[in-house]
C-alpha positions as semicolon CSV with decimal commas, in nm:
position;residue;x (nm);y (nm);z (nm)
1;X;10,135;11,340;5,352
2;X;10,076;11,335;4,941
3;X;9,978;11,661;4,834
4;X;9,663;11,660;4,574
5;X;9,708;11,847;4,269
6;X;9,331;11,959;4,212
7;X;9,292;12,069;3,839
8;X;9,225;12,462;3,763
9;X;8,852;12,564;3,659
10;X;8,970;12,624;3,332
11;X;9,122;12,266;3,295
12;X;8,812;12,135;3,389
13;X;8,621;12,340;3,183
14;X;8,858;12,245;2,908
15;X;8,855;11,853;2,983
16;X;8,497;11,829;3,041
17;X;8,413;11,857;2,630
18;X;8,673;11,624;2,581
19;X;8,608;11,351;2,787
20;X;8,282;11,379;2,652
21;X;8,410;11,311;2,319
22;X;8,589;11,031;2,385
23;X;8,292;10,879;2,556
24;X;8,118;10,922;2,181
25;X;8,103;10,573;1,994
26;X;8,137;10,760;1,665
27;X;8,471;10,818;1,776
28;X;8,571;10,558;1,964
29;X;8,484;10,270;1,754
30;X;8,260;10,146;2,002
31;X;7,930;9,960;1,878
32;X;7,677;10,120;1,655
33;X;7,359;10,087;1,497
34;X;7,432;9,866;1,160
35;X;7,159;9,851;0,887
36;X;7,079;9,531;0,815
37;X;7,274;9,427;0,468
38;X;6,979;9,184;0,327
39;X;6,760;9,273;0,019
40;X;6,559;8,955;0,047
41;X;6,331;8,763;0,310
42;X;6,074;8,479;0,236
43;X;5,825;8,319;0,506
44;X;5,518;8,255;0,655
45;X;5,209;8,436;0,859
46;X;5,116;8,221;1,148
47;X;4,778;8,021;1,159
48;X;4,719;8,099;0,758
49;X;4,774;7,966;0,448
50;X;4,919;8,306;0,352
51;X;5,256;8,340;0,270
52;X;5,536;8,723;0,281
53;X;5,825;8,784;0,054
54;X;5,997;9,125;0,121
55;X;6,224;9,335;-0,112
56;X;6,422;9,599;0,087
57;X;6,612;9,862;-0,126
58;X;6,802;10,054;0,236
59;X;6,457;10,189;0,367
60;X;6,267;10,141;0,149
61;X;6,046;9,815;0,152
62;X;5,799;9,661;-0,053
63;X;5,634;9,273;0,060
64;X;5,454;9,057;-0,162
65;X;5,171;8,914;0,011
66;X;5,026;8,565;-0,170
67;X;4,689;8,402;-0,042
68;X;4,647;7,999;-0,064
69;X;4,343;7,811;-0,158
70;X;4,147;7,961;0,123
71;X;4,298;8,358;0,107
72;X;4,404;8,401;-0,266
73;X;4,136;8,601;-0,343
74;X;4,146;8,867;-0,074
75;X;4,523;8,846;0,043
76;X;4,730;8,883;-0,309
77;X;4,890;9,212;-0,360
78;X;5,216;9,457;-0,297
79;X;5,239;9,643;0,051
80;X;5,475;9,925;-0,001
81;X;5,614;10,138;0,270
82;X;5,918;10,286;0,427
83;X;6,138;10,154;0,746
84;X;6,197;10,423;0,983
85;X;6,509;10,520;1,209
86;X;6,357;10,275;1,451
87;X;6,401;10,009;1,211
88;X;5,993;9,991;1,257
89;X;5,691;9,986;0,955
90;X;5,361;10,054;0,878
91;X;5,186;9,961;0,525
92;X;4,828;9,924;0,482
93;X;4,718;9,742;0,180
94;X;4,318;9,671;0,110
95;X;4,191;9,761;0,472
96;X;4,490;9,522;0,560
97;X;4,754;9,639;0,809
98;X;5,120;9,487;0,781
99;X;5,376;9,647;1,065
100;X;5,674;9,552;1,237
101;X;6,022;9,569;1,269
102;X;6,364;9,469;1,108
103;X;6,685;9,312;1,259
104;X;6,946;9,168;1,170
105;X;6,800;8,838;1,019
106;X;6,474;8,949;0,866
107;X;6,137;9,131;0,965
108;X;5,869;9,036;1,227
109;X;5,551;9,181;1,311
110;X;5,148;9,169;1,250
111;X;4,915;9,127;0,957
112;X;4,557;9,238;1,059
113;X;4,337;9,188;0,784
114;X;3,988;9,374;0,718
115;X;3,804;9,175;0,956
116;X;4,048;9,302;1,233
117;X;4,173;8,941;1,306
118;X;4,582;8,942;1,458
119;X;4,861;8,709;1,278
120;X;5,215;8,700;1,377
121;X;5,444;8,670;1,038
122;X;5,813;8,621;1,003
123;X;6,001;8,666;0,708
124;X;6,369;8,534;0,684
125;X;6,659;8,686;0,526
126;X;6,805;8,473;0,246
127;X;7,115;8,525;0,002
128;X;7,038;8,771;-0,327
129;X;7,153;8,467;-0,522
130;X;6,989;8,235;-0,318
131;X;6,644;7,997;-0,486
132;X;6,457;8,186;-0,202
133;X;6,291;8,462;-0,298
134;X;6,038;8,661;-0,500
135;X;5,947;8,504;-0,885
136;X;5,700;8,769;-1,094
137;X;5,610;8,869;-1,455
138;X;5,289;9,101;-1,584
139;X;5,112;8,922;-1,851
140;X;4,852;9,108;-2,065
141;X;4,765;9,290;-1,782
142;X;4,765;9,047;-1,500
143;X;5,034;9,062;-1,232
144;X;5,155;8,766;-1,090
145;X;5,401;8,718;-0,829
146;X;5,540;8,351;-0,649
147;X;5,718;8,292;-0,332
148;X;5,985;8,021;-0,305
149;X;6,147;7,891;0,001
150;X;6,320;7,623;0,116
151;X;6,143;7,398;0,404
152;X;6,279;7,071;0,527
153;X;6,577;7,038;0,244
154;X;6,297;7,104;-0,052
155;X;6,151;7,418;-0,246
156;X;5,818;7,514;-0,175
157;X;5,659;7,764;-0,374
158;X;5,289;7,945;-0,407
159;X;5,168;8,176;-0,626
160;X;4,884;8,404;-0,720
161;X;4,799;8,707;-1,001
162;X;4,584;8,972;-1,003
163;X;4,447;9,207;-1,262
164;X;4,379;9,593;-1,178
165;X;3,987;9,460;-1,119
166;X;4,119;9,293;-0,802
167;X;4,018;8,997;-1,003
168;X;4,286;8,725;-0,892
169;X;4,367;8,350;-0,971
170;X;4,637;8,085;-0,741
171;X;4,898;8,003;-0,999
172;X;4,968;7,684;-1,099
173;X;5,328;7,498;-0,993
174;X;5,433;7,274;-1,245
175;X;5,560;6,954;-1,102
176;X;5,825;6,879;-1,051
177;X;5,976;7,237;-0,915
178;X;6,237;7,366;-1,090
179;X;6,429;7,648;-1,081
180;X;6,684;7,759;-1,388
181;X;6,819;8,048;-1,447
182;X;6,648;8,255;-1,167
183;X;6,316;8,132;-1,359
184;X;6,024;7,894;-1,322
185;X;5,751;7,775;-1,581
186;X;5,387;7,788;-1,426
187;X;5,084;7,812;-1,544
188;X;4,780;8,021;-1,425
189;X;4,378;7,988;-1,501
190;X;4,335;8,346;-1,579
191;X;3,990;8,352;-1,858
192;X;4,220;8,016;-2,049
193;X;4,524;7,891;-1,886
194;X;4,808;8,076;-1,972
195;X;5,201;7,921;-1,983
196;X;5,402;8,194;-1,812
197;X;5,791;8,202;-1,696
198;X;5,808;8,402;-1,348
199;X;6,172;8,544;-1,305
200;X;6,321;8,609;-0,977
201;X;6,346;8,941;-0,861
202;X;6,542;9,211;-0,618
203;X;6,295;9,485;-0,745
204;X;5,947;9,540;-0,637
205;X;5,782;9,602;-1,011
């Protein structure tokens, strides 16, 4: 008969700290929690006209939400928040709510506005040199900000401005779209139409 060698006390006092080491994925190489690399994510809140374009600087996170015809006036503004180790957020903006979470490919969640009424949004994660993205410039003390995204093969884009009043207008997309130099020429309605270039950005301002 095989004799069994059984291991002292003090081996397997010794051994236990180790094993438990090499079971760590820190030092195994084994998978980990990655933050997601994109700065940039344009799309859409379900059942509105409204649409999201998020800036995130590593936790940081700022979304630009811009109204249509029907929401310009109440939904135009910056939510600005912070993603936490669960990759989750919470920003309130105007009795609005705006949470979710981040993954790997963009943010999802809720927008509950004032009134208490539930929208699903999703925001996509596009290229920092991509046409996607975030287009804004302050003018004379309006802020205006315009979402661009690709749908279908073509650029779609909607904008809005506000002045520290809350007083806000839709901007105006001159046709045809066009996009040079990480820059578009619109106009807005804002007491006299002004002529305005909106620049894309990386940067909540």
């Amino acid at each position: 008969m095989r004799r069994v060698h059984r291991p002292s006390v003090a081996w397997a006092l010794l051994a236990a700290p180790l094993l438990a080491l090499a079971c760590d994925p820190a030092d195994t190489g084994g998978e980990l929690d990655v933050e997601p690399e994109f700065r940039v994510a344009v799309g859409n809140v379900e059942n509105t006209d409204i649409v999201l374009g998020a800036l995130v600087d590593g936790d940081s996170l700022a979304i630009y939400q811009c109204g249509g015809d029907e929401t310009f006036e109440t939904h135009t503004g910056w939510f600005n928040g912070e993603i936490d180790e669960d990759e989750a957020f919470s920003m309130t903006l105007h009795g609005m709510e705006l949470s979710g979470t981040r993954d790997e490919d963009g943010l999802s969640g809720e927008l509950v506005d004032a009134e208490g009424n539930r929208h699903a949004f999703r925001v996509d994660a596009v290229e920092d040199d991509a046409t996607d993205g975030i287009y804004v410039v302050e003018d004379a003390g309006v802020s205006v900000g315009v979402v661009v995204q690709e749908q279908g093969g073509a650029l779609t884009a909607q904008g809005s401005g506000c002045d520290e009043r809350r007083a806000c207008a839709q901007v105006i997309i001159l046709a045809p779209l066009t996009v040079e130099d990480d820059a578009i020429d619109v106009q807005i309605d804002f007491e006299g139409v002004r002529d305005l270039t909106v620049t894309r950005t990386l940067a909540a301002p």
